[in-house]
N, C-alpha and C positions, 0 to 999 in steps of 0.2 A: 138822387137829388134831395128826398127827403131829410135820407143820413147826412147829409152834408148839410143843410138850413140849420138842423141841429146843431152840429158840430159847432158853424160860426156862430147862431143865439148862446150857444151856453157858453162859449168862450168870449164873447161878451161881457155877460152877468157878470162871469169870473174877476175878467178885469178890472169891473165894477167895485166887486165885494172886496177884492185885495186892497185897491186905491182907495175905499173906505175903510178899511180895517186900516190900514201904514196911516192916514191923516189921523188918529184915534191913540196911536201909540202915543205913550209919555214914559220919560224915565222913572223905575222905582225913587222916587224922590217928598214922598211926603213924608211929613214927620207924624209923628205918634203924637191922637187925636187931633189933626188936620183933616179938616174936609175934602173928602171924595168924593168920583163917583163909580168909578171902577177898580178890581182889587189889586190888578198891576200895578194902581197909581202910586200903592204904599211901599215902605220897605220890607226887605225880607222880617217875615216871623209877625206880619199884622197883615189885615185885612179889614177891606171898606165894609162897615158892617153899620148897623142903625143903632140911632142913641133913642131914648125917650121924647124926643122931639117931633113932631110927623114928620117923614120926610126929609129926613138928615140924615146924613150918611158919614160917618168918621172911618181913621188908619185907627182900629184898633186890634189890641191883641187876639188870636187865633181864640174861641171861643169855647169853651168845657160845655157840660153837660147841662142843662136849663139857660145856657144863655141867647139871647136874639141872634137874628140870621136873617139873610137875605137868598142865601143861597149853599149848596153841598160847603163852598169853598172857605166857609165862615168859620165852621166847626172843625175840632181838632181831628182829623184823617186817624192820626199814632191810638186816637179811642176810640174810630170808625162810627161816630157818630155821624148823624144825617141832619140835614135841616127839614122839619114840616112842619109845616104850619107857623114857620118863624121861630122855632123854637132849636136847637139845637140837642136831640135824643138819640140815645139806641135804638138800633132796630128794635122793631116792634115783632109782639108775637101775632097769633090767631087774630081778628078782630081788631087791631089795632092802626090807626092813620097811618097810612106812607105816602109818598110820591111817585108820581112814574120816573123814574130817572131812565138812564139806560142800561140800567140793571136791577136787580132785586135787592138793593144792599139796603134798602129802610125795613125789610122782615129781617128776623132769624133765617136758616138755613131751613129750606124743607118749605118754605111758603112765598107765596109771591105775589102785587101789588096789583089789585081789579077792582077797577072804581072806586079809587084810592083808600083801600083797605085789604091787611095784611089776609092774604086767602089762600088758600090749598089752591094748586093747581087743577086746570078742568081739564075733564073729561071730553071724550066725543062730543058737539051741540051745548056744550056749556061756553059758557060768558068769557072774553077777554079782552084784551085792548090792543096787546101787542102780543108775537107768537111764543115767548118766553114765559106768559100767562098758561098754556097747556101743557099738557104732560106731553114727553117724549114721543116723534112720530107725528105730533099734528101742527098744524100753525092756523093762526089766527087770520080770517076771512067773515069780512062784513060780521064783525064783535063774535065770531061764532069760533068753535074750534071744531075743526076741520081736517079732516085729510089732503093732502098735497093735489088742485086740480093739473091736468092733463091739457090740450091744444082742444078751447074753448069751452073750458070752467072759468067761474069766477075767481078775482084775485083783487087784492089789493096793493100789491107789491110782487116783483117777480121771483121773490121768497118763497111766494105763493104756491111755484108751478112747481111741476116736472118736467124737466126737461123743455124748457117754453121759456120764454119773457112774457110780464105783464105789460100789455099795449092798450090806448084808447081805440076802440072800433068806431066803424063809421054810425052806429047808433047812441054814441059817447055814456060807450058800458067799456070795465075794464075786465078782459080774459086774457088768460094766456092761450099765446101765438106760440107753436114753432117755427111757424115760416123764417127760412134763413136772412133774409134781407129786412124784418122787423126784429128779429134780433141781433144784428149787426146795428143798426140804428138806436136802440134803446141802450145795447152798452156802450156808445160812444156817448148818451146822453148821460147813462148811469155814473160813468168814470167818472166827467166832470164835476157831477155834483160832488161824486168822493171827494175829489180834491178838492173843490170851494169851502164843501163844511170842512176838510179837517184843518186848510189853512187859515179857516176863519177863528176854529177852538184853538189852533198853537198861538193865533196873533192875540186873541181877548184871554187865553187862559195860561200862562203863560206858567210852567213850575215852578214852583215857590220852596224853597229850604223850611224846613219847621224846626 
């Protein structure tokens, strides 16, 4: 019963987030420095990016090295430049600003992005945010780096566990479970969201030709 309430709320949302993502579509159809507000709205080879104005948003050209941004998609990819802090840079080295993206591409190679600053990967009980923050073997558990908990250690995601899903208990603490029937539950809930978000980044982010 439980897996099944599941099943139909998230396929709910789903239906939700898609009929809101399709009423949002528009044709690549703005002209170069026409007002936006998202980067679809432009043609190929521009993007909605901000002028000097607060708060204004133009179709302009794909962005080099010190110019504004709003976001990754601003800046030229072909010089794998990042947007932080609005500014459109290279990865940084040691000490230097990044973003959490869903990767480590605001550092060099060899370092990677904790409390938004380029850092050496941690160790065992060192600091992180996400499990890509620690070195090899551990993941990230309540900001800490951790080794892989077992059927009721702590988690934050069922990344977390071994051999387990991460479940709310009935003291609304998250451990991982192996019980078979809380894991059947959780990945019927897990799938959907996959699908939700990845259908929600193909409809707003849409590949662009450079």
């Amino acid at each position: 019963m439980a897996g099944l309430l599941v099943l139909r709320v998230t396929l709910l949302v789903l239906l939700f987030a898609l009929a809101k993502a399709a009423s949002e579509l528009v044709p690549q159809s703005i002209e170069p420095n026409g007002i936006c507000k998202k980067n679809f709205e432009c043609r190929t080879g521009f993007t909605c990016a901000p002028t000097q104005v607060p708060k204004e948003t133009r179709c302009m050209t794909i962005r080099t090295a010190g110019g504004q941004c709003n976001d990754l998609q601003d800046c030229a990819q072909s010089l794998k430049l990042r947007c932080i802090r609005g500014v459109c840079v290279e990865p940084g080295k040691f000490g230097t600003p990044c973003e959490q993206y869903l990767d480590d591409g605001d550092c060099v190679e060899g370092f990677t992005c904790i409390n938004r600053t380029c850092s050496r990967h941690s160790d065992k009980n060192g600091t992180c945010d996400v499990f890509w923050n620690c070195k090899r073997g551990l993941t990230c558990i309540k900001k800490q780096c951790r080794e892989k908990s077992r059927h009721g250690g702590d988690c934050d995601s069922s990344i977390d566990c071994e051999n387990a899903v991460c479940t709310l208990n009935s003291k609304g603490e998250y451990k991982c479970d192996s019980d078979i029937g809380s894991i059947f539950g959780s990945l019927i809930a897990f799938t959907f969201v996959i699908v939700t978000t990845s259908t929600l980044q193909f409809c707003a982010w849409r590949p662009r030709r450079r």
